[in-house]
N, C-alpha and C positions, 0 to 999 in steps of 0.2 A: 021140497028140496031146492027148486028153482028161488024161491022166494026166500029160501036160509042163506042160499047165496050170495044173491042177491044183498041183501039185507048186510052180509059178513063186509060186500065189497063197496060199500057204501062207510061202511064205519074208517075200514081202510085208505079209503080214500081219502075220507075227513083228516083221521089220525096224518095222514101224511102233506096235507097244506097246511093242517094247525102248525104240522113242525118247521116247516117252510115260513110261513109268517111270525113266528116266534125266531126264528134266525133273523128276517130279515129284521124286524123290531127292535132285538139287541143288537145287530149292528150300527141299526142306526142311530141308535140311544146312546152308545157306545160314541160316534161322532158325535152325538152332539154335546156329551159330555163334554168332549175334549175341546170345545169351545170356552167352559167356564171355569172348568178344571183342569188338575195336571191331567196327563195322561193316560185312560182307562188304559191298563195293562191287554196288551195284544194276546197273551197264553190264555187270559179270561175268556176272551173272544174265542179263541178255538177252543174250549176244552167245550164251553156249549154248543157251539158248533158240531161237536163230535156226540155230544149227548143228545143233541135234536135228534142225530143221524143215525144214531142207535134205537132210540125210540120209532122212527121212521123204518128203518130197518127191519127189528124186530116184530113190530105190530102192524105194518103199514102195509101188505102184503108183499114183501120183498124178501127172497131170500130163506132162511129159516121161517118165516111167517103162511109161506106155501105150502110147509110141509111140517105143522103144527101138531099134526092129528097123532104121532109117536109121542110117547110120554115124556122120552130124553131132548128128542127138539124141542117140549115145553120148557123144559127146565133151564136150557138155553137160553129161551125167551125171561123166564124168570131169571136170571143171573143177571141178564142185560139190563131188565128194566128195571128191575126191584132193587141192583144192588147199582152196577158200574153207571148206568146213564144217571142214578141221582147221586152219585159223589163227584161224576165229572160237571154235573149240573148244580150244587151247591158250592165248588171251586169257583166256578162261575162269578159269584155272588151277586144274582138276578136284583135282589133284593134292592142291593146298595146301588148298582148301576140305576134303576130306575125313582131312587130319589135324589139320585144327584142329576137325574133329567130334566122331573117334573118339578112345573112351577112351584113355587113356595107352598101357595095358598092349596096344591093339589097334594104336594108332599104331605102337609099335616094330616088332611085328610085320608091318607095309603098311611101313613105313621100310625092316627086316630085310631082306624079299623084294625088293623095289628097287635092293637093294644084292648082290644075289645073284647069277652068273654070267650067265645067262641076259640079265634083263633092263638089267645095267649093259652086254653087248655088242649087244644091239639098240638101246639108246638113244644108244651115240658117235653122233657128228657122221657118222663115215667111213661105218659102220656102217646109218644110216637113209638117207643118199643113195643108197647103194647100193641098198638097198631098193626104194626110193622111186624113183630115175631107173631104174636095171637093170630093176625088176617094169616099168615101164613099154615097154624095148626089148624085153622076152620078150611083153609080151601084142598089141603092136602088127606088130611083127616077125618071127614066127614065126606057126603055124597055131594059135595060142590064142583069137585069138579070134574065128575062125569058129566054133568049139567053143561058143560060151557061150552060144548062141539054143538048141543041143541037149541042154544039161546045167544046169539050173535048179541044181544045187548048187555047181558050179562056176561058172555067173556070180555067185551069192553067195557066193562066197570071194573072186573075183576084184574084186567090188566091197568087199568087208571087207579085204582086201590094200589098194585103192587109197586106204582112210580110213586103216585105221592106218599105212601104210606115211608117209602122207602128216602123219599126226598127227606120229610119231615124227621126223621131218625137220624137220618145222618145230619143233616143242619142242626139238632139239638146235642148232637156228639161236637161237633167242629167248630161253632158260633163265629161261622165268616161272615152272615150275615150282622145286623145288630137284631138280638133277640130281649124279648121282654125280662126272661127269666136271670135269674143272677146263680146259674148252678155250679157249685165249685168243680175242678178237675176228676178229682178225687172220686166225688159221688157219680161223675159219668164214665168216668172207670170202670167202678164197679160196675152202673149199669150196659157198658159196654161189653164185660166179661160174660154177664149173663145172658147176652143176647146174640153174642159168641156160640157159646154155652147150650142155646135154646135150639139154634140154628144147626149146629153139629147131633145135638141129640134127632132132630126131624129127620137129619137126611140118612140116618143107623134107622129110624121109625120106617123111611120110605124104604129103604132097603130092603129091611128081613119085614117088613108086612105090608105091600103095596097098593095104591087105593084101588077103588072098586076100578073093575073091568081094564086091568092095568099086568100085562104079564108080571111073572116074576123076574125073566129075566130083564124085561124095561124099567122095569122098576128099581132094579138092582144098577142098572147103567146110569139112571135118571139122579140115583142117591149118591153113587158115587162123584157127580158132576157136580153135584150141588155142595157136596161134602169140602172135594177139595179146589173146585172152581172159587165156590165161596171165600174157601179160606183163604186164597189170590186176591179175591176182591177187599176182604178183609185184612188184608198186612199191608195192604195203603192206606186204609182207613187206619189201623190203628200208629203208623207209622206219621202220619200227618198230625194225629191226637198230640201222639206224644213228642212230635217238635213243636208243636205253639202250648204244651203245658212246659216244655222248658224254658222255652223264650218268653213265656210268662212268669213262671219265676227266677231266671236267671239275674233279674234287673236290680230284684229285693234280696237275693242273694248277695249281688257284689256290695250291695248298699249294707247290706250287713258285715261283710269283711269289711271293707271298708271302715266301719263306727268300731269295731273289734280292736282294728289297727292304732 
């Protein structure tokens, strides 16, 4: 037990300077931007800021992260990491701030790998849903996660799955970043509905049948959280969608009144 502790608080710790040093990083990437460019937008700045802090937060042992061991404080942690800290982290646009940092010769190179098998087939649309809604039906749904109170490595994978898995969905919903893939509105629509869809159906699944060693009644509180905390996190997400598919087509629209006239 000494040594599960141990072990938990060691991750913790970690988890909470990486998020420290990834603040300080894009802040300072962020000046130094603004040496060669116009001005990296200050809201960027803070919304990562507030995503490091939630991350930190939720996993770092602060706060909710003390008192993990109730099903409904997981789901907490789940909300934060899986859903709010990677939309306020893809706002951000990590991506783009650090190749308008890095020197030429290192840009192509962070461009090159982007573009390279691996990470152009994690980053589809089809690709991070699956991720993202699937790692959720395997960790909820199966004996995974009674597993993670007894394996401090494994619940730190399982919550670094739930961020990037979560990061990667939502940056191939929103394309703040520049992304390889050329997916129209339309088709992430749809796959945004489904994964609406997938997510409302798990947390009625958590509900009326709750994973192993998981009261009923925690279970029922846990579902409800996820059900409509979710759907909170998800009307900014879809709300953001659908202002840059109108500002994406608005331009070809007047251009079409326009030729009409």
């Amino acid at each position: 037990m000494a040594q599960h502790l141990a072990d938990g608080s060691v991750i913790q710790f970690l988890v909470v300077v990486l998020c420290l040093a990834l603040i300080a990083a894009y802040v300072h990437a962020a000046l130094l931007s603004n040496r060669s460019y116009r001005k990296w937008p200050i809201y960027r700045t803070i919304l990562w800021i507030f995503a490091l802090l939630m991350i930190a937060f939720s996993v770092g042992g602060f706060g909710i992260a003390g008192r993990s061991h109730a099903f409904t404080d997981h789901m907490w942690i789940h909300l934060i990491l899986g859903m709010a800290a990677p939309l306020l982290a893809v706002l951000a646009a990590p991506m783009t701030l650090l190749l308008r940092t890095l020197p030429v010769a290192a840009a192509r190179k962070v461009s090159h790998f982007l573009k390279s098998p691996l990470p152009v087939f994690i980053s589809h649309p089809v690709t991070a849903g699956i991720l993202n809604t699937g790692g959720m039906f395997v960790l909820y749904r199966s004996g995974l996660y009674s597993l993670m109170d007894t394996a401090p490595l494994l619940n730190g994978l399982i919550h670094l799955h739930l961020f990037m898995a979560g990061y990667l969905f939502t940056a191939a919903i929103l394309c703040i970043d520049p992304s390889p893939h050329r997916v129209s509105y339309l088709a992430r629509a749809i796959l945004l509905i489904l994964s609406l869809a997938a997510h409302g159906i798990l947390s009625k699944m958590i509900y009326a049948f709750p994973p192993d060693g998981i009261t009923l009644a925690d279970a029922q509180s846990a579902g409800k959280l996820m059900y409509y905390g979710g759907d909170l996190v998800d009307a900014f997400l879809i709300g953001l969608f659908c202002w840059k598919w109108y500002n994406a087509a608005r331009p070809r629209q007047l251009l079409k009144e326009i030729g009409e006239k």
